[in-house]
N, CA, C and O atoms as CSV, one atom per row, in Angstrom:
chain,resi,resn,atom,element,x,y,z
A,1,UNK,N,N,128.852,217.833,154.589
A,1,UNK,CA,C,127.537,218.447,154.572
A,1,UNK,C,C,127.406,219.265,153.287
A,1,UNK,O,O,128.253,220.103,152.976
A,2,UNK,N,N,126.468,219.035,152.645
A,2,UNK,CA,C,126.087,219.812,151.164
A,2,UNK,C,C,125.395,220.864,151.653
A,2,UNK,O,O,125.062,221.076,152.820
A,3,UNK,N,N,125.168,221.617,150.520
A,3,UNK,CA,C,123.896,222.895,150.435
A,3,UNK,C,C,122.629,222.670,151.454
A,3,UNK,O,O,122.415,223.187,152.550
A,4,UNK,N,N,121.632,221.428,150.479
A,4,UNK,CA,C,120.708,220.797,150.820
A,4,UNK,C,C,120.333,220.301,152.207
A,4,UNK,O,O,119.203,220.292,152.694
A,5,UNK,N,N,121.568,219.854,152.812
A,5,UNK,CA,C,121.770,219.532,154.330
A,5,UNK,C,C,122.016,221.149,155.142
A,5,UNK,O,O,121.930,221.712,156.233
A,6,UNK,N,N,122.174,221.243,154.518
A,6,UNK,CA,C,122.228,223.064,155.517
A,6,UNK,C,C,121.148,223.894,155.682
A,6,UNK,O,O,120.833,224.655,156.597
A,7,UNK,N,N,120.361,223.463,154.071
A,7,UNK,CA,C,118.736,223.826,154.185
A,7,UNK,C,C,118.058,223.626,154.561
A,7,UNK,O,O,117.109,224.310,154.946
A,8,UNK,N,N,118.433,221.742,154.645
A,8,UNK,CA,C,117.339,221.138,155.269
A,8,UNK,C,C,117.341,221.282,157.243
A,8,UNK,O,O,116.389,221.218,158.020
A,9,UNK,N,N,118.633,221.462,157.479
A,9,UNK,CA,C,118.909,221.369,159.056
A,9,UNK,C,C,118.307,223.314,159.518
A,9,UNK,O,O,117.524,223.510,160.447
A,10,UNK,N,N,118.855,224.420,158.692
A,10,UNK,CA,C,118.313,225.308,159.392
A,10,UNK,C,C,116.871,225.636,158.723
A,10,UNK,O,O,116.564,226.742,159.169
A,11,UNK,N,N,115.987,225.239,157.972
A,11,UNK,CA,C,114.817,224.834,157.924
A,11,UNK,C,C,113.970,224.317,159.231
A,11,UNK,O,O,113.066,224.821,159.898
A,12,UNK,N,N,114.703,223.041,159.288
A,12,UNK,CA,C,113.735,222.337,160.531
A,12,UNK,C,C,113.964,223.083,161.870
A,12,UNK,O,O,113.227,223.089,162.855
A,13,UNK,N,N,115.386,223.837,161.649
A,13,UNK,CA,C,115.320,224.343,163.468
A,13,UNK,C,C,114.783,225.688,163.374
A,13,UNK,O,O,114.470,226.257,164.420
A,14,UNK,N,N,114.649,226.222,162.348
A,14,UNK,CA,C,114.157,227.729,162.333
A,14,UNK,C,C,112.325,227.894,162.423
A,14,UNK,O,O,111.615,228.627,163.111
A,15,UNK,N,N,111.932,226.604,161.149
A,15,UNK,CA,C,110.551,226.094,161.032
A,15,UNK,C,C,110.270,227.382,159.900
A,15,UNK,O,O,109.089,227.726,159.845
A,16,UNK,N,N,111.155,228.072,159.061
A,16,UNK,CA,C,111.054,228.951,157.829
A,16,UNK,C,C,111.016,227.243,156.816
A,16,UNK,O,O,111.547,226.166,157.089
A,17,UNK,N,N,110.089,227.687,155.535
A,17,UNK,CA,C,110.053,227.051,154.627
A,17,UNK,C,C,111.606,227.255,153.842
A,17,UNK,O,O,112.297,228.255,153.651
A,18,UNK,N,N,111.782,225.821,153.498
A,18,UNK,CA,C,112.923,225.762,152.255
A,18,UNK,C,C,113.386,226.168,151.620
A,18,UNK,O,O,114.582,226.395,151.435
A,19,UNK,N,N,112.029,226.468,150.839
A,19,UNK,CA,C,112.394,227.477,149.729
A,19,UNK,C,C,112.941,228.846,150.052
A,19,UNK,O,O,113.776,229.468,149.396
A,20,UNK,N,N,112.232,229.281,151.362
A,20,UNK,CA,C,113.229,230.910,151.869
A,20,UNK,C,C,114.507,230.609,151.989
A,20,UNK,O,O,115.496,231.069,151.419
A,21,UNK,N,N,114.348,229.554,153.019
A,21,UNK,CA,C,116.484,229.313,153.348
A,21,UNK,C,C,117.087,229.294,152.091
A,21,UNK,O,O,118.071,229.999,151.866
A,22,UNK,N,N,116.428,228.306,150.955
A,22,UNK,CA,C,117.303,228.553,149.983
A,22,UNK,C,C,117.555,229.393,148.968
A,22,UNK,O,O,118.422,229.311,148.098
A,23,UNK,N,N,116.594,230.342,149.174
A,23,UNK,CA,C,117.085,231.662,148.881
A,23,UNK,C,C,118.326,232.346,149.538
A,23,UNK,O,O,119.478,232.552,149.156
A,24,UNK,N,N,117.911,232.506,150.215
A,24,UNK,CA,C,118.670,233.722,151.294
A,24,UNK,C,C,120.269,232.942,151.232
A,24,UNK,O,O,121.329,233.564,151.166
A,25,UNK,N,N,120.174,231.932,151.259
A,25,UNK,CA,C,121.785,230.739,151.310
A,25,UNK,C,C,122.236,231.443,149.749
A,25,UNK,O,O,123.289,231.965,149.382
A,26,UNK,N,N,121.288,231.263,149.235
A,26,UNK,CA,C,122.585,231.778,147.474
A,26,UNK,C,C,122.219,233.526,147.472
A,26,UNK,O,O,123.246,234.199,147.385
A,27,UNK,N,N,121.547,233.948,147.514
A,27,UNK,CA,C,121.860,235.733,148.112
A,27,UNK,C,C,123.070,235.330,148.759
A,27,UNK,O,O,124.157,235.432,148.191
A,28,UNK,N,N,122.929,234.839,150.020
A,28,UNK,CA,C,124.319,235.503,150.219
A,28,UNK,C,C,125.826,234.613,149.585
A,28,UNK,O,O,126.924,235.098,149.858
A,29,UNK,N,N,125.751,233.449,148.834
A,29,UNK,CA,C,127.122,233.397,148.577
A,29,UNK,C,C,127.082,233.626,147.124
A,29,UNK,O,O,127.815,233.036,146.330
A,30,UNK,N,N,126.048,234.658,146.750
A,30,UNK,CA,C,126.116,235.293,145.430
A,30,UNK,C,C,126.650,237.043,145.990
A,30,UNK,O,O,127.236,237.759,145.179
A,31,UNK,N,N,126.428,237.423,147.066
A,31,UNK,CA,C,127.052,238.417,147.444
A,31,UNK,C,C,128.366,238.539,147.910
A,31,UNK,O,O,129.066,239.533,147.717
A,32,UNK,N,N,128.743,237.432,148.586
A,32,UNK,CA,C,130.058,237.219,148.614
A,32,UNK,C,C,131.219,236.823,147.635
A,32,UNK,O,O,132.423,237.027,147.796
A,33,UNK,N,N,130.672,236.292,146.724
A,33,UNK,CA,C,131.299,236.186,145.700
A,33,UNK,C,C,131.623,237.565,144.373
A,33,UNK,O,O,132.590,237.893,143.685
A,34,UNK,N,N,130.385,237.985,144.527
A,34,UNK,CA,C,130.487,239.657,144.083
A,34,UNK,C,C,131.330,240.506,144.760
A,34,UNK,O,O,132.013,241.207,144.013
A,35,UNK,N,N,131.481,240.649,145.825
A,35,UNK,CA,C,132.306,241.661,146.927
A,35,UNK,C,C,133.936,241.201,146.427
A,35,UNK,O,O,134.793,242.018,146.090
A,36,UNK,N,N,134.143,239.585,146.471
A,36,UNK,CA,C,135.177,239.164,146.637
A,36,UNK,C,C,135.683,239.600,145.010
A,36,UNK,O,O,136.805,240.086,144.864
A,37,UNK,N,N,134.835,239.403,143.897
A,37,UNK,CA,C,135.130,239.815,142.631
A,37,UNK,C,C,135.852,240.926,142.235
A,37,UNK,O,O,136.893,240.878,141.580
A,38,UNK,N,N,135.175,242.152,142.720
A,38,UNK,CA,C,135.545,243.447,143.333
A,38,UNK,C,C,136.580,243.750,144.057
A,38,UNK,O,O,136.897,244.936,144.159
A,39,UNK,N,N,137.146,242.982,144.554
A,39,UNK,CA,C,138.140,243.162,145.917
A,39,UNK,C,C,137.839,242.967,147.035
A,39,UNK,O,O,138.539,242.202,147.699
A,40,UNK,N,N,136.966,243.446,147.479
A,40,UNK,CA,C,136.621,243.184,148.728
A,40,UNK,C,C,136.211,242.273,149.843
A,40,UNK,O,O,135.028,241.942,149.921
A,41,UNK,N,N,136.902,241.933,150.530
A,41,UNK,CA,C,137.103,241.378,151.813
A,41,UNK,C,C,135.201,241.378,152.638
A,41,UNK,O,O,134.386,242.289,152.778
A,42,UNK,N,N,135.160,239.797,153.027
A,42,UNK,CA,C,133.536,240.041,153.789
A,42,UNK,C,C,134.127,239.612,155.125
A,42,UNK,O,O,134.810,238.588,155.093
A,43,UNK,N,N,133.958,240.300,156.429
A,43,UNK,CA,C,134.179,239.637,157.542
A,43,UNK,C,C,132.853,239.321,158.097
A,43,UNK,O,O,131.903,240.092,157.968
A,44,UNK,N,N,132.799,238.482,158.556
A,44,UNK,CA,C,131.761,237.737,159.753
A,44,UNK,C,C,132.629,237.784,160.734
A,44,UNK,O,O,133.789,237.371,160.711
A,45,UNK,N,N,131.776,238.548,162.042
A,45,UNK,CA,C,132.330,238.163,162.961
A,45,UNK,C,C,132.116,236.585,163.925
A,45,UNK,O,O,131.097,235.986,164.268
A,46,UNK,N,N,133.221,236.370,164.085
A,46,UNK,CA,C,132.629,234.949,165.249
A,46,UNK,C,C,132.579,233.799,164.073
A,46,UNK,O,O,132.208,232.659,164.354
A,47,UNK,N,N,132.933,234.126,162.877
A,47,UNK,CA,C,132.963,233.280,161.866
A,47,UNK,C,C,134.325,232.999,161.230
A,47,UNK,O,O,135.302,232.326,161.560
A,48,UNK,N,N,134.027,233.729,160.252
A,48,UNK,CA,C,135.901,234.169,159.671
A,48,UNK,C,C,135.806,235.291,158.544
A,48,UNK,O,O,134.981,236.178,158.322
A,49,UNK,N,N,136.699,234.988,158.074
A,49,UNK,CA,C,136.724,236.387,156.783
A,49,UNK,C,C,137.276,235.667,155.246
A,49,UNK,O,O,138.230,234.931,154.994
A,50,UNK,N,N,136.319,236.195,154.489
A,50,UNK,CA,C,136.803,235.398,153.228
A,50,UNK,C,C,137.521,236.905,152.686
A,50,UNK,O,O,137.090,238.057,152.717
A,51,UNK,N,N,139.003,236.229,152.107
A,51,UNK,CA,C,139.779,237.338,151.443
A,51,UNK,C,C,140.072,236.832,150.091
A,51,UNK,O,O,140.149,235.677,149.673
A,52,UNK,N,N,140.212,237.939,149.522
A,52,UNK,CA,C,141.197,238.218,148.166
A,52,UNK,C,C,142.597,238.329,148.502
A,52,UNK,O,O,142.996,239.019,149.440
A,53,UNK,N,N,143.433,237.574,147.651
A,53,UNK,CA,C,144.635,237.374,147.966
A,53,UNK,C,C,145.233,237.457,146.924
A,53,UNK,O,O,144.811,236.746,146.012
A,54,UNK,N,N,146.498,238.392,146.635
A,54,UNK,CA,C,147.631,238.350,145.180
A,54,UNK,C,C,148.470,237.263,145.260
A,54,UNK,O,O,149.144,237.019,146.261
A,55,UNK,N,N,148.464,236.602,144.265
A,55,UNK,CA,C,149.672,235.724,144.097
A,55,UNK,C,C,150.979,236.575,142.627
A,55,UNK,O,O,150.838,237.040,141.496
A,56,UNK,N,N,151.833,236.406,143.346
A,56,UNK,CA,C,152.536,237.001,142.548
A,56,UNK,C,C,153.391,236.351,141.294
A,56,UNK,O,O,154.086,235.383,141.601
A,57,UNK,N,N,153.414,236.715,140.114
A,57,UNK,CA,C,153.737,236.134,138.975
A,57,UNK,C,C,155.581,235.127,139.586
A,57,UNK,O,O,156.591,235.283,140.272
A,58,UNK,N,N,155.012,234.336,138.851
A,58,UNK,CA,C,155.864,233.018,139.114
A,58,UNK,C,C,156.228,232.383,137.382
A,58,UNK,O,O,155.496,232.486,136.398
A,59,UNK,N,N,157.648,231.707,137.475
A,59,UNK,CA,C,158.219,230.900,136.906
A,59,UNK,C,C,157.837,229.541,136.979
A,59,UNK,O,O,158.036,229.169,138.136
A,60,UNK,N,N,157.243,228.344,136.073
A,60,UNK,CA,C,156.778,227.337,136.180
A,60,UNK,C,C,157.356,226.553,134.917
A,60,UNK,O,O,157.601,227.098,133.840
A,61,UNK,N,N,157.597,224.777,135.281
A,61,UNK,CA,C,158.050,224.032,133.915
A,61,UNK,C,C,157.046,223.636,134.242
A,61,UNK,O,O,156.422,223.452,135.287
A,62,UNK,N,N,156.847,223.425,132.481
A,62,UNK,CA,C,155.862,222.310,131.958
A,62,UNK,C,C,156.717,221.181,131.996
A,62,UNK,O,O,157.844,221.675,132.000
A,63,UNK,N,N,156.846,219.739,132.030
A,63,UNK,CA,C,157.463,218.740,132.564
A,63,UNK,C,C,157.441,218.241,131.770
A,63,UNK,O,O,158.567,217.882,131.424
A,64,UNK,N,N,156.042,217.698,130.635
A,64,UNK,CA,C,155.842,217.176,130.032
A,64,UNK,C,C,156.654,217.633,128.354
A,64,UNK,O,O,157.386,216.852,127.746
A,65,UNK,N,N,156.313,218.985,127.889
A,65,UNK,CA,C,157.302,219.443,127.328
A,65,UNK,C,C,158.643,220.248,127.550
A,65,UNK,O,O,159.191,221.017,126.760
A,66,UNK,N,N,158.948,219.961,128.545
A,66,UNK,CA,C,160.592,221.067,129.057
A,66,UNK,C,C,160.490,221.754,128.833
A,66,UNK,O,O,161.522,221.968,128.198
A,67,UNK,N,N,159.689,222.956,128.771
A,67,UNK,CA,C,159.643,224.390,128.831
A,67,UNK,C,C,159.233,225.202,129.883
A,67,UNK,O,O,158.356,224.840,130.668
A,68,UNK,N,N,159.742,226.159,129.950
A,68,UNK,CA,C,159.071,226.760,130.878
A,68,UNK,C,C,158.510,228.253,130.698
A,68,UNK,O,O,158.919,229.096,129.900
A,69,UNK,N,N,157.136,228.415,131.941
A,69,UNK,CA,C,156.200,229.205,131.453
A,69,UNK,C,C,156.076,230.548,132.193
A,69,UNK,O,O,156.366,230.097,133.301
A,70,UNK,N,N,155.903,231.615,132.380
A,70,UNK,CA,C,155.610,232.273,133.346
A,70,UNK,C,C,153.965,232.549,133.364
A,70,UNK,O,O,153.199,232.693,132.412
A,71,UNK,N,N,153.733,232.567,134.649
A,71,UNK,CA,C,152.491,232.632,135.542
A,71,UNK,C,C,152.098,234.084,135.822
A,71,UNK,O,O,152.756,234.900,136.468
A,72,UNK,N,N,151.167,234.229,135.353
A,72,UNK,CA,C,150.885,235.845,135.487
A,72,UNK,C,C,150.504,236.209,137.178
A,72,UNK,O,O,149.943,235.383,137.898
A,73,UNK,N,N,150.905,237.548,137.638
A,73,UNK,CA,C,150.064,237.994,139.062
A,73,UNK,C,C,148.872,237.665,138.525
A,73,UNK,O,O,148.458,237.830,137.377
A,74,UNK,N,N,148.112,236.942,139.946
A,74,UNK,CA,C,146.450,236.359,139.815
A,74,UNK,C,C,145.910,236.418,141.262
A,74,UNK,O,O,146.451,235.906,142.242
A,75,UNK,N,N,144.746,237.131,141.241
A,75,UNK,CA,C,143.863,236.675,142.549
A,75,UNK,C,C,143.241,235.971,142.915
A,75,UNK,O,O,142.225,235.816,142.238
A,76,UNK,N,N,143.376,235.073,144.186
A,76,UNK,CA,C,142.953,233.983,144.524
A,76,UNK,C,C,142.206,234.441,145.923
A,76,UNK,O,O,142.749,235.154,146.768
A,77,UNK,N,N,140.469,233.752,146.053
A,77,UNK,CA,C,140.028,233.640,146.954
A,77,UNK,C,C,140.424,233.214,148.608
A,77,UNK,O,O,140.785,232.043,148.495
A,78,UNK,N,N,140.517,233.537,149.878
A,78,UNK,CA,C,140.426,232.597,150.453
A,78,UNK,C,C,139.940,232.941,152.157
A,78,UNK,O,O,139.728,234.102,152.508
A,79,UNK,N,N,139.829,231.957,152.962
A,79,UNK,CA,C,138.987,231.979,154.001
A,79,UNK,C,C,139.960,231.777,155.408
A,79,UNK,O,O,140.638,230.806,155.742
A,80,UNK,N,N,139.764,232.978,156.028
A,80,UNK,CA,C,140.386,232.664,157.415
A,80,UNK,C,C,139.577,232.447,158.577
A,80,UNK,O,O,139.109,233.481,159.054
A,81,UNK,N,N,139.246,231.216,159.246
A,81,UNK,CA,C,138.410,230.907,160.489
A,81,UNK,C,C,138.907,232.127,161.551
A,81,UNK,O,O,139.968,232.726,161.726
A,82,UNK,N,N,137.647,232.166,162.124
A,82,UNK,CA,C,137.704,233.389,163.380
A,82,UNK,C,C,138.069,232.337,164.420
A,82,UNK,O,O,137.714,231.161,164.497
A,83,UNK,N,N,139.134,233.305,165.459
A,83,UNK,CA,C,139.441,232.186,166.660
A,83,UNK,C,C,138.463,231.160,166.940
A,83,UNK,O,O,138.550,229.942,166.780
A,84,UNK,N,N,137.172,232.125,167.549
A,84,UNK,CA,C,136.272,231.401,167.910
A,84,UNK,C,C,136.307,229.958,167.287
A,84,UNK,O,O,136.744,229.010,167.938
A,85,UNK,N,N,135.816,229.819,165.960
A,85,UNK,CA,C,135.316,228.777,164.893
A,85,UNK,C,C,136.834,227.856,165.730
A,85,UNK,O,O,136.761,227.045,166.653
A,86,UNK,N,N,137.893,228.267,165.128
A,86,UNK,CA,C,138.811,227.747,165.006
A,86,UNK,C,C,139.100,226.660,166.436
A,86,UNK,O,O,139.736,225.606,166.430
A,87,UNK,N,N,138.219,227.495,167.912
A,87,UNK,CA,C,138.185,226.907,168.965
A,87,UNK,C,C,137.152,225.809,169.096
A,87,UNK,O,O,137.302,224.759,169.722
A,88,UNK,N,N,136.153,226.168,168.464
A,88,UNK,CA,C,135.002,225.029,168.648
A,88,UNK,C,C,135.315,223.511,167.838
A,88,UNK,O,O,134.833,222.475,168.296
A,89,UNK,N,N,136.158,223.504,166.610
A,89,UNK,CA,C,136.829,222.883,165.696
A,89,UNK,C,C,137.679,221.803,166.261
A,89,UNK,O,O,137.651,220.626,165.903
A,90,UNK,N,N,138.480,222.349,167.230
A,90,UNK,CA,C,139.772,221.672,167.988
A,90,UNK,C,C,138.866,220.929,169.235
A,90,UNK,O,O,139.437,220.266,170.102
């Protein structure tokens, strides 16, 4: 399912024009992506929680030239399903 299919499905069941849903759809994963930029953690409840996560600096070969590189500490996005979700899923 794309963007467009998400617009178009809570469009028709809401009966809000398009163009609002597709507003309000990038508000919010332009806010979530800001929060997450920042640090901060968004929970939905009954949904899940998108986190910021440290990865910690790592040792890596390049293969291609036999060397090897180190990997700086870096933050990586990511998403944990709420039981719920996780129950309707299974």
């Amino acid at each position: 399912m794309t963007k467009a299919d998400i617009v178009n499905e809570i469009s028709r069941s809401t009966g809000i024009e398009k163009a609002a849903v597709l507003t309000t759809i990038e508000k919010f994963m332009e806010i979530v992506k800001d929060s997450m930029a920042h640090g901060e953690n968004v929970y939905l409840r009954g949904f899940g929680s998108f986190n910021v996560k440290t990865r910690k600096e790592k040792t890596a070969r390049n293969i291609s030239k036999n060397t090897t590189i180190i990997i700086p500490e870096h933050k990586v996005p990511s998403f944990k399903p709420a039981k719920s979700f996780l129950d309707d899923v299974k």
